[in-house]
N, C-alpha and C positions, 0 to 999 in steps of 0.2 A: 551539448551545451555544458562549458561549465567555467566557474568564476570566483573570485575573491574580493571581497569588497571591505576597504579599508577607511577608516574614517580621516578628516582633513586635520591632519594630525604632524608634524614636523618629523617624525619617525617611519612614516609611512613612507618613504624615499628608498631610506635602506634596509626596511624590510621586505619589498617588490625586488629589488634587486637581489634578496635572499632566494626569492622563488623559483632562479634558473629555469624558467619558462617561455620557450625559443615559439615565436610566431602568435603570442599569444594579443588581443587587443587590448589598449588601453585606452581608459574614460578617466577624465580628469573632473574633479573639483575647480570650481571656478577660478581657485587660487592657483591652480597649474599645478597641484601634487596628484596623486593618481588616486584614484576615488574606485574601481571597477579594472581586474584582468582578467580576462580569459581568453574562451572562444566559445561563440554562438554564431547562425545562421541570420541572415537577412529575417526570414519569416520568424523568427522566433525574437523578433526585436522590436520594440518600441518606447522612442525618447522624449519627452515633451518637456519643457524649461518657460519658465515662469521668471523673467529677472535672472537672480540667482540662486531659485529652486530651482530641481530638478527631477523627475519623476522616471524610472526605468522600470518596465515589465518583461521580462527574459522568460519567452514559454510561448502559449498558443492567448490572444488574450482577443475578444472580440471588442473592442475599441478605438473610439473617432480620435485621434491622437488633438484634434483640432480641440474637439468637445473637453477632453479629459485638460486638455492644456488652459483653458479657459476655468475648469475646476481648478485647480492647484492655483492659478492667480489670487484666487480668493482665499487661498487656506494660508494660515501665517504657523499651523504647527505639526507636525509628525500625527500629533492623537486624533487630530480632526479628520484626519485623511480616512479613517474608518467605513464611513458611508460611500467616499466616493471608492474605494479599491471593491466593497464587499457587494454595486452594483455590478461591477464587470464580467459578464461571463467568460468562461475558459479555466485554465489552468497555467497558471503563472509564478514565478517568482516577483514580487513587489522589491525594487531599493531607491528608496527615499531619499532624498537630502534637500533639507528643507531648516534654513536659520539656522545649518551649519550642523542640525543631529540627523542623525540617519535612524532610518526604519529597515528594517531587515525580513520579509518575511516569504513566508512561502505556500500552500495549500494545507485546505483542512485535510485530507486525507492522506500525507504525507509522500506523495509519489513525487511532490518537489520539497525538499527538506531544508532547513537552516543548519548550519553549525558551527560554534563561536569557540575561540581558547584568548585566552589574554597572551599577548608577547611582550614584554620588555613597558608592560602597563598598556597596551594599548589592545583594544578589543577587538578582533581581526574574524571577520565572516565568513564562508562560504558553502556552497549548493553540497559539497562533500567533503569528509573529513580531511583526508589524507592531505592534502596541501599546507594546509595550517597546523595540521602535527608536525609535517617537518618544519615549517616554520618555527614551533617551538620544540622542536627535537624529542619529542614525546613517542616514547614505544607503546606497544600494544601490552594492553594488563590479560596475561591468561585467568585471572579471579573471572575477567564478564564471558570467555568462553563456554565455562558450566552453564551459565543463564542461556546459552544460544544452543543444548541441548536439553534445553524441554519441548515436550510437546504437548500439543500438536505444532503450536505457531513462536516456538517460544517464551519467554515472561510476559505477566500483562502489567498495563503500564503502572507507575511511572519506569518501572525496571525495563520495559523492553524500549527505554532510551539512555540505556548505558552504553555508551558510544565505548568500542574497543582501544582506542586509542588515549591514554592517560591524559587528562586537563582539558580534552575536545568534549562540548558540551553540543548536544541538540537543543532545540525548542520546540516544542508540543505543536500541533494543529489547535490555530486560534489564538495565538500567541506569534508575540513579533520582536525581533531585538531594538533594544533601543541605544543608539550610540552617541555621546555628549558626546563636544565638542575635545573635551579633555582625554577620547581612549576610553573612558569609561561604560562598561555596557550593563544593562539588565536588559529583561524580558519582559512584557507586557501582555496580558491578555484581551484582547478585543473583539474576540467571539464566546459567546451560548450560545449552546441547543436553545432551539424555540420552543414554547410551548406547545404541546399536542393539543391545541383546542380549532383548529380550521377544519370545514366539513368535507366531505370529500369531493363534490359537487364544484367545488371554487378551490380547493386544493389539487384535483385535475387538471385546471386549466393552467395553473400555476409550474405544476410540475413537467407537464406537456411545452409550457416553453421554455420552462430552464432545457429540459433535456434537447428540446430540437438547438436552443441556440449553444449548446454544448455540443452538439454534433457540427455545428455549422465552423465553428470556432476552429475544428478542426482539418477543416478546409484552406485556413489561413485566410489572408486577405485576398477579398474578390473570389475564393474557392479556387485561388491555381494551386492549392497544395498538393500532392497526388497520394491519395489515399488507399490502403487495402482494410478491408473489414472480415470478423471473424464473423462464420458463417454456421455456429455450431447446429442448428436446428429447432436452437430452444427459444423461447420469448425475450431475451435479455437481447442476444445477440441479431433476432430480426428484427426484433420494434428501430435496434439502431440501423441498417439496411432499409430498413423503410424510411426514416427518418432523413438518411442520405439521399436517397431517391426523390422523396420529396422537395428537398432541397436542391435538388438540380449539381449536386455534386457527382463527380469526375472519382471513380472507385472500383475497386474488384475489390472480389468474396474468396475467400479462404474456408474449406472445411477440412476437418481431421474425422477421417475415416473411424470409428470405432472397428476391433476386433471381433466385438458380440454379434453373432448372425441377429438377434432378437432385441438389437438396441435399433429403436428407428428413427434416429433422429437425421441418416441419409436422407430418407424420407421429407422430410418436413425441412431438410435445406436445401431440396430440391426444388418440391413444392414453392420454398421461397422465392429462389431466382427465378423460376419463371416469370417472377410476378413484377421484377424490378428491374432496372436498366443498367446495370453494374456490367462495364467494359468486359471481363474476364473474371473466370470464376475457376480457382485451382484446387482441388481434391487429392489429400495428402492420405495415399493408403496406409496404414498400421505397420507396414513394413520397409516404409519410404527414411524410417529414422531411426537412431538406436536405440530408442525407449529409456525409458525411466533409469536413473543408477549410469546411462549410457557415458556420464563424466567419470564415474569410476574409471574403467576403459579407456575411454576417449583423450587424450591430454589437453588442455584447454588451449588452445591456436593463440589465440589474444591474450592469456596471461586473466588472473583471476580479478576482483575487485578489493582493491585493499580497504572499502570499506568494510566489508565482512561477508563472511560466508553466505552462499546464494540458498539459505535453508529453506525456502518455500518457492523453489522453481525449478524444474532440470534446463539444467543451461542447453544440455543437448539439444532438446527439443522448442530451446526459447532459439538458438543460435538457425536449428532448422527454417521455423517457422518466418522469422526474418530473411533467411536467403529465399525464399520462396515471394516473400512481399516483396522485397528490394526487386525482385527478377519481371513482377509485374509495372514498377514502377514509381511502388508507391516509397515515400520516406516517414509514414505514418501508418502505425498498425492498431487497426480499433476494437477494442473488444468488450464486451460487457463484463466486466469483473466489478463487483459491491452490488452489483443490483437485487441479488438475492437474503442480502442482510440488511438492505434497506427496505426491502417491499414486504420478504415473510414474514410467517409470525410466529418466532423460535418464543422459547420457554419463557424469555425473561417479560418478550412481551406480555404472554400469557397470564404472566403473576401480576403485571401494573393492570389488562384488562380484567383479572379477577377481582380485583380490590376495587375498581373503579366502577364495573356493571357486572356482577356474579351470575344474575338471570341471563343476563346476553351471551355473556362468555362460553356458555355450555355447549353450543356445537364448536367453537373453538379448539375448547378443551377434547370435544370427542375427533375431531378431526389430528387435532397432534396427537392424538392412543393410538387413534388407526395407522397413523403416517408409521409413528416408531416403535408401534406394537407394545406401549408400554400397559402393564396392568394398573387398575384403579387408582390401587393404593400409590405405587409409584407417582401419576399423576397430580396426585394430592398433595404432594411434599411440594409444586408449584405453590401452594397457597403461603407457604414460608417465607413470612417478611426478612429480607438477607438485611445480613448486620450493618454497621456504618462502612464505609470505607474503609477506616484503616485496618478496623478491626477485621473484616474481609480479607485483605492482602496480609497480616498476622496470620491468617489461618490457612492461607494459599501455601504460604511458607511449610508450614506446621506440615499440612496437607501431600507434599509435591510426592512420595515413595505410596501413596496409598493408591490403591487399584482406584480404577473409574469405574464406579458402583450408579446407583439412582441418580439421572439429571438432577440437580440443582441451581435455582437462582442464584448470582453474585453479581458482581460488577462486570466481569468481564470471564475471557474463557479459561476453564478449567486447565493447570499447565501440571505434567508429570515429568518427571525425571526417566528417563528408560529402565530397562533392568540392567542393566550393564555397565552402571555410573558408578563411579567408589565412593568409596564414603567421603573420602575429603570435598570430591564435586559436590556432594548432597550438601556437607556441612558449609562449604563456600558458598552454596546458593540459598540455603535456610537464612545465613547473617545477611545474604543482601537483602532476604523480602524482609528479614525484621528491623534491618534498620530502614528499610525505605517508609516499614509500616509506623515506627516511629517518631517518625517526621512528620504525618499524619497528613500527607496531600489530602488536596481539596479535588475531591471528582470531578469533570467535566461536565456532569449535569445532576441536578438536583434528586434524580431518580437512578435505579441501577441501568433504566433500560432508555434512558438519553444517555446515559456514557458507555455504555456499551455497544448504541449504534456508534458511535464516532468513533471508538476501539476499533470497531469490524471494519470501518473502512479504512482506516491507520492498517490494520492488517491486509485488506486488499491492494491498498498505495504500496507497500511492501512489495508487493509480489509483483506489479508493474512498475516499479521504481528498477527492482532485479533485474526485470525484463530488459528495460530500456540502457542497462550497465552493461548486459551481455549482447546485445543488440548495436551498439554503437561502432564498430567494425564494421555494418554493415549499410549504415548511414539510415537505419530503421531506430524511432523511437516507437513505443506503444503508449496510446491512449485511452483513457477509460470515461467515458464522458457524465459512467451512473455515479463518478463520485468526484465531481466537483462540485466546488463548494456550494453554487446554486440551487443544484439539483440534490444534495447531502441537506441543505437549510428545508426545502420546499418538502421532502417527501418525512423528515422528521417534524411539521406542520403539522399533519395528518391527524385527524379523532381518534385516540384510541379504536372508538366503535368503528371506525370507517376502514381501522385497518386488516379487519376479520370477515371474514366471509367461512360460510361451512359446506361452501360446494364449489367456491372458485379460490384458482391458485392467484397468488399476488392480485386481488381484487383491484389495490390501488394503481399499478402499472399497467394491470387492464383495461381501469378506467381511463386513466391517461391519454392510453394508445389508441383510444377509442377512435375510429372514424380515419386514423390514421392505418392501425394493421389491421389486416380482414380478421372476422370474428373468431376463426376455426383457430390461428393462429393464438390469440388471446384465452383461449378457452383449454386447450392442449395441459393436463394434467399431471404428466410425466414427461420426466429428462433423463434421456439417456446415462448408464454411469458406464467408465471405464476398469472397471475389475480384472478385464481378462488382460487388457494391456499390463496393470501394473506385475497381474503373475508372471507375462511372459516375460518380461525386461527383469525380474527377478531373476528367473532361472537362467535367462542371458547372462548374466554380468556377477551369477555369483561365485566365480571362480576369482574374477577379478576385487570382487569383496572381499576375499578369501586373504587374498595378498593382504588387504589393507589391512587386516585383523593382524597378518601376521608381523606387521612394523607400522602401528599405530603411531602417532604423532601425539595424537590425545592421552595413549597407555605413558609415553614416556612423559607428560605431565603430569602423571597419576588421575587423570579424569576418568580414563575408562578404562574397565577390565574385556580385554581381548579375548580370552575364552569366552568367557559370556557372550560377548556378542560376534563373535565368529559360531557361537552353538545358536542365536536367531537366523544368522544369513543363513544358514544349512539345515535349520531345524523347519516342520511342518506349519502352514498357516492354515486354516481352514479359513477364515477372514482376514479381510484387511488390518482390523484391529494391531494386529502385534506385528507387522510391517511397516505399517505409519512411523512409529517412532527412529525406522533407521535414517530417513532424509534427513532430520536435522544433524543427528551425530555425522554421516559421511559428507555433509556440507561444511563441518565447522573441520574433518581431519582432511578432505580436498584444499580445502583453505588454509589450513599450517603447511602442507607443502609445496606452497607456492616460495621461492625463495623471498621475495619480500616480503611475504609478512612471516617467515624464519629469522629473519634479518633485524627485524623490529621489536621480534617480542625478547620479552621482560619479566623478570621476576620480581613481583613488589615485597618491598623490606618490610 
């Protein structure tokens, strides 16, 4: 899927015709100028028109087209449409045009995204940058590079929507473009975090049907969609297999074998099929693919994404994992990704449930020391009220060359520079967070730990947004049903107190599942990790790292110093720690030698 959507504007004529986009479909405005091009699928489409409104939802959207068409008769403006878009389950893009302005939007967790540039005055939309950059002849700014070598996930927001392409603007999750009639656009916000005050008792039953009609959704209409689902072992990814099952949906199971004799999460996705009706069930052993880094090596067959480097996925293993689903049948890949930032209960919640219930809190508190071995005193620096906002992202700046010492609460997650960045990267990334901090955005929720769950899944959409860009060769999108928008509103509901438990993991998603997945399965403690896979795909691929050091793309910007990080590929890790930080650098110098985005970039004056 993917599209451009232009407002009924007298200019909008010959700027489609600018787009040299051979086979692509077009949707007209009632006046006969083109309103919508691209290309989508039958199931990924639904139109409903009122008069001469018109309502489009491009994506998975579980909706009476009848029903929905009967809403919009009633609505006479773009803002009103708020209630009726944010009942819909699935995962969709919304384009409005309604009294001649368009509404523009896309999901809270960013795995379907907006992005607008002005041309020639006229505000021109679409699903991904690259089309409307060249539309307005805009190259790539190597300054937001440095920003796409922090780590772990990158910048945190507003900077991690510094689109690489110069004058191409994103819009946030929860926000929607608005386009007069005249070309002219802003951005509108029409979502909050909800209050944490629902109990968990009625916040189950809640969350239990967003999530089931999020799985459903994914079936398409009537469930002929053909589905594969990830199988990993853990609770995320069977409560959705059950889910399916119950649903009477048409699916196979996917598991990736781990390497650790002493990881058992075989085990417990074995256990699972047994118990579900899923067509075919495929077991991808540890040696079935090139591992981690495997794109170093590998050359990318389909050519990279010129929206930006794939810094939180190995495309290897995403490109694998698709031929494997596509081979079952399915054109939809499900997996549970956000559900673990939605359900646990990391640090930041820890500090809103200390300040809220301090007597309750204490086996929480003793349960995250055990989880990450932290001593007391560490612990305690939780009780530290974090500063405002802006003043926060000020000091993230300040912050990015200092080691990662004692957790601490903030807004959102800790971002470092690696050891191998020059100074000019440092210095080019220090002016962006101070002027972003500057400007003094308004956080997406009133607490650090309502915006920072909507962060975490903007960070999971990520990673399945990647998926579904290197995946489309193979006529495989991936889906994630723990973070849309329904099921993202319903589990940030939840009481504080209802969200801690000091002898169960994800208490609330166990509630949820209750009755749904058997008990042994909801109670399961521990999740497999991958450690031995990331050492072996290290030592595979480090010869070929070796080259990359030795004619860096990033060194000849002056971003990075190549000894330096030619001495980490070859130097010792005893943990993971100090190997994390190479996937974002080798995703942003994969990404400069692709020749078009060599072709595009720019040096700003």
């Amino acid at each position: 899927m993917e599209f451009v959507v232009f407002p009924d504007h007298p200019d909008a004529v010959s700027l489609v015709s600018e787009l040299d986009w051979q086979d692509a479909r077009v949707l007209r405005h009632v006046s006969g100028r083109p309103w919508i091009v691209g290309r989508w699928s039958d199931e990924t489409f639904l139109h409903v028109s009122a008069g001469a409104d018109q309502v489009i939802l491009l994506g998975r959207a579980l909706a009476d087209a009848e029903t929905l068409r009967k809403q919009v008769s009633r609505i006479r403006d773009v803002e009103t449409l708020d209630g009726v878009l944010r009942a819909i389950p699935g995962c969709f893009h919304a384009v409005c045009s309604l009294d001649g302005v368009l509404r523009v939007q896309g999901n809270l967790s960013g795995i379907l995204r907006v992005f607008h540039t002005n041309v020639s005055g006229v505000t021109v939309a679409a699903d991904r940058p690259e089309r409307i950059a060249e539309l307005a002849g805009a190259g790539i700014d190597e300054r937001a590079l440095a920003l796409r070598m922090l780590v772990p996930y990158g910048p945190p927001w507003p900077l991690s929507q510094d689109c690489l392409w110069q004058g191409v603007r994103e819009i946030t999750g929860g926000e929607y473009l608005r386009v007069a009639p005249d070309g002219a656009g802003r951005t509108v916000r029409w979502w909050r975090p909800p209050e944490p005050e629902v109990p968990l008792e009625e916040g189950s039953e809640t969350i239990r049907e967003a999530l089931s009609e999020a799985v459903l959704s994914c079936g398409g209409p009537n469930g002929s969609v053909p589905l594969s689902f990830d199988l990993s072992g853990g609770m995320d990814s069977t409560s959705l297999c059950f889910l399916a099952d119950e649903a009477g949906l048409e699916f196979s199971t996917v598991h990736y074998e781990a390497a650790d004799p002493a990881n058992d999460d075989n085990e417990w996705a074995s256990r699972c099929r047994s118990l579900i009706g899923a067509s075919d069930h495929r077991v991808l052993p540890p040696g079935s693919w090139s591992g981690f880094y495997g794109e170093v090596s590998e050359p990318d067959r389909h050519g990279p994404s010129l929206e930006g480097p794939y810094n939180q996925v190995s495309r290897c293993f995403a490109e694998h994992l698709a031929g494997v689903a596509a081979e079952t049948g399915a054109i939809r890949h499900v997996g549970g990704h956000g559900s673990d930032e939605l359900f646990r209960t990391e640090l930041t919640f820890l500090n809103a449930f200390l300040r809220e219930h301090p007597v309750r809190a204490i086996p929480a508190l003793r349960r995250t020391r055990a989880n990450r071995r932290m001593s007391l005193l560490r612990a305690l620096r939780c009780f530290r009220r974090a500063p405002g906002f802006a003043e926060w992202l000020r000091r993230a700046g300040e912050n990015i060359t200092e080691e990662v010492g004692a957790p601490e609460v903030g807004w959102d997650h800790v971002a470092r520079m690696p050891a191998w960045a020059t100074r000019d990267a440092i210095s080019q990334t220090r002016e962006r967070f101070a002027a972003a901090a500057a400007e003094c955005p308004e956080p997406f929720g009133a607490t650090p730990l309502r915006h920072e769950m909507l962060m975490q899944a903007r960070s999971n959409g990520e990673t399945v947004r990647q998926c579904s860009r290197i995946a489309e060769p193979y006529g495989i999108s991936f889906e994630a049903p723990y973070i849309d928008d329904r099921v993202i509103e319903a589990a940030m509901s939840i009481r504080l107190s209802d969200r801690a438990s000091g002898e169960r993991n994800k208490p609330v998603l166990a509630s949820a599942m209750s009755g749904v997945v058997p008990h042994e399965f909801l109670h399961r403690d521990y999740k497999g990790a991958g450690n031995q896979d990331m050492y072996r795909s290290l030592r595979r691929h480090r010869a070929a790292m070796g080259d990359l050091c030795d004619d860096s793309r990033l060194a000849r910007l002056g971003l990075v110093d190549p000894e330096r990080l030619r001495d980490t590929v070859f130097g010792l890790h005893p943990n993971l720690t100090s190997v994390i930080p190479l996937q974002p650098t080798l995703a942003c110098e994969m990404w400069l030698r692709s020749r078009a985005a060599e072709s595009r970039l720019c040096r700003p004056s």
